[in-house]
C-alpha positions as CSV (number, residue, x, y, z in Angstrom):
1,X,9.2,41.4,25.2
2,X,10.9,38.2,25.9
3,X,7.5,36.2,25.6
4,X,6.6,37.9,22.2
5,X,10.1,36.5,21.0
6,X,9.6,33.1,22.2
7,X,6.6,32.9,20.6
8,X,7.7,34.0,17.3
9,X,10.6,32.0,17.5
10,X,8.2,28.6,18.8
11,X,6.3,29.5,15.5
12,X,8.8,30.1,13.0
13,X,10.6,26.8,14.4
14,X,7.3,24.7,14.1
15,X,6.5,26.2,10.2
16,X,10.1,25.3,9.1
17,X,9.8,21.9,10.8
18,X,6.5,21.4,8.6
19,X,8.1,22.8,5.8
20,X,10.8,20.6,6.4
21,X,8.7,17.3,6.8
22,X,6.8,18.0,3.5
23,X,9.8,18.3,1.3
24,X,11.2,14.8,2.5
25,X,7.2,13.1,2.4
26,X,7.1,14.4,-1.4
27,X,10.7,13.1,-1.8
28,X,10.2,9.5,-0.4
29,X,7.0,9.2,-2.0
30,X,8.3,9.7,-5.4
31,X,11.2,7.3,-4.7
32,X,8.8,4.9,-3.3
33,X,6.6,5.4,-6.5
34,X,9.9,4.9,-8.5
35,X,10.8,1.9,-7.0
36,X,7.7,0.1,-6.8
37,X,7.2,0.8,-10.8
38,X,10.6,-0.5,-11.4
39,X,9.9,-3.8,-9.6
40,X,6.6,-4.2,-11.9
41,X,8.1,-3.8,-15.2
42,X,9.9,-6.2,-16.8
43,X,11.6,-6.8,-19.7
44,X,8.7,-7.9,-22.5
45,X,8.1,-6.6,-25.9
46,X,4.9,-4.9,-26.3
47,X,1.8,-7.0,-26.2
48,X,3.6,-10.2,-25.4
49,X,1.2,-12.4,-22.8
50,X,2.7,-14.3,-20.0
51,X,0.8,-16.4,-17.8
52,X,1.7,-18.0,-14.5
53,X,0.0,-20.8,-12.7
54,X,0.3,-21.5,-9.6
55,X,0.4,-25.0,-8.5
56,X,-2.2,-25.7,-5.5
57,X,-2.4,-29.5,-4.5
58,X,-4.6,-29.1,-2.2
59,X,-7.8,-31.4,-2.3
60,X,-11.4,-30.4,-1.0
61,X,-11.2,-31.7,2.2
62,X,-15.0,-34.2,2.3
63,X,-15.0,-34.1,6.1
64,X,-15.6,-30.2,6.4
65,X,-19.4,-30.9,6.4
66,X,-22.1,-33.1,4.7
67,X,-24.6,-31.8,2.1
68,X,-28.5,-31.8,3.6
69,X,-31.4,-31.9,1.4
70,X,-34.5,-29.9,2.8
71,X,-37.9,-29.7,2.2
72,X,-40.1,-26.4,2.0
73,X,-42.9,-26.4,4.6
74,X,-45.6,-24.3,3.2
């Protein structure tokens, strides 16, 4: 009798754990969804183009490698 108990109890205790765990994954999710969206929008009118360069001084480096002609061999 006492093992039938246990094991009901194990059981009931693991599917309100789950239960549990599910609520606060939907719940973080949707704040993490919120959040995330927030940080994207900003504060334009409708249709209004921005664009952003990004300033990258760096130079092809020449002494990467050397360009070789070749010849086909038929």
């Amino acid at each position: 009798m006492f093992l039938i108990k246990f094991i009901l109890i194990t059981f009931l205790v693991i599917y309100v754990i789950g239960f549990l765990f599910k609520l606060w994954l939907k719940y973080f999710l949707k704040k993490t969804v919120k959040n995330m969206t927030n940080q994207n929008q900003t504060n334009k009118k409708e249709g209004e183009v921005t664009v952003e360069y990004k300033n990258d001084n760096k130079k092809f480096n020449s002494d990467i490698g050397e360009y070789v002609d070749y010849e086909e061999i038929k």
